[in-house]
C-alpha positions as CSV (number, residue, x, y, z in Angstrom):
1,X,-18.1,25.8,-87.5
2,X,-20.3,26.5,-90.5
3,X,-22.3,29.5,-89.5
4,X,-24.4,30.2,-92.6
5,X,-24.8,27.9,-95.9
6,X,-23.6,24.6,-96.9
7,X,-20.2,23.4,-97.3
8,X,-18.6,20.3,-99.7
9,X,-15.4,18.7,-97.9
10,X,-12.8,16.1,-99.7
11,X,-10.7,15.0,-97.4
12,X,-7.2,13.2,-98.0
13,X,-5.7,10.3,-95.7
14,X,-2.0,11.1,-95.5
15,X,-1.0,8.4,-97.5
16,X,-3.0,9.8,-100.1
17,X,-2.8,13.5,-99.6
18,X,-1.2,16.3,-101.7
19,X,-0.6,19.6,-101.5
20,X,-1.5,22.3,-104.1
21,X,-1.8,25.9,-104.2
22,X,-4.3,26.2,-107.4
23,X,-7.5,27.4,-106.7
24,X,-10.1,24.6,-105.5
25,X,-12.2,25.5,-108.6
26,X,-9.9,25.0,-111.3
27,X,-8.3,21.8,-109.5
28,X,-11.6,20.0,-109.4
29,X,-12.3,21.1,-113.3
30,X,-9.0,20.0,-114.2
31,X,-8.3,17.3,-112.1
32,X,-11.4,15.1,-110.6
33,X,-12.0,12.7,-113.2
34,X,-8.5,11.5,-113.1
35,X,-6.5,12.8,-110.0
36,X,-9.2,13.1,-107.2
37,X,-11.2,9.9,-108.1
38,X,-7.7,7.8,-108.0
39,X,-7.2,9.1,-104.8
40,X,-11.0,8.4,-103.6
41,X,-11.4,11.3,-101.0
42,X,-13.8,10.9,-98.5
43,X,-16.6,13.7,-99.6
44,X,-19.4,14.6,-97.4
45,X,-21.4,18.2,-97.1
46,X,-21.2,20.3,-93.8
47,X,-24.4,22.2,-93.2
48,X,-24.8,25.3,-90.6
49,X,-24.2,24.7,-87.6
50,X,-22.1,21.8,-88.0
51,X,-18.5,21.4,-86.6
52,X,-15.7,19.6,-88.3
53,X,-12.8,18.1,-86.9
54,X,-9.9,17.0,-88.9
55,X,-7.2,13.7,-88.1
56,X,-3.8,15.4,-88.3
57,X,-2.0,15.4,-91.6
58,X,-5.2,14.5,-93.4
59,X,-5.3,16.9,-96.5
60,X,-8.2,18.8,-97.3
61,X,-10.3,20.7,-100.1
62,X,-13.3,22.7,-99.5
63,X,-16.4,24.2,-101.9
64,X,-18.6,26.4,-100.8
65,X,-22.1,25.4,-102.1
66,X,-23.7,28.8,-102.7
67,X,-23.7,31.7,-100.5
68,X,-21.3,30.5,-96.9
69,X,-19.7,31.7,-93.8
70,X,-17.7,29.8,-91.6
71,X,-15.4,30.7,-88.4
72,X,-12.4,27.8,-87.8
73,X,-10.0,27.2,-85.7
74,X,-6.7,25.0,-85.6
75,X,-6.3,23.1,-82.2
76,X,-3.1,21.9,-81.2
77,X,-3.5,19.9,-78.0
78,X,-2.4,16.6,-77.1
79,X,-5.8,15.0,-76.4
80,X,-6.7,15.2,-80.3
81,X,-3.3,12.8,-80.8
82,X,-5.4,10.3,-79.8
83,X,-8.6,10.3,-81.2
């Protein structure tokens, strides 16, 4: 949940995802033009108070858009298998 501030996601299907550990800042500078828009993430902005829920094994990237504070959680239950 975004508490405070506004949040830009890029999310990977799996059959699209990768894994990196450079920081999101230098990946994007680097990288969109080419990599990222290949791989056409789904993008969207999370605003406060807004929950997000990710499909298992989708990748993900996240930008802070200013000043931000968020709280998360990772779920492991069976009844997210399904949705």
């Amino acid at each position: 949940m975004l508490v405070h501030g506004t949040k830009r996601w890029l999310l990977f299907p799996p059959n699209r995802a990768t894994y990196s550990t450079v920081p999101i800042f230098d990946y994007l500078r680097d990288n969109y033009t080419v990599d990222i828009a290949a791989r056409k993430p789904i993008e969207f902005l999370q605003h406060a108070g807004e929950i997000v829920i990710l499909p298992a094994w989708y990748a993900h990237a996240t930008v802070c858009v200013g000043d931000c504070m968020a709280l998360s959680r990772v779920l492991e239950n069976s009844l997210f298998d399904s949705v």
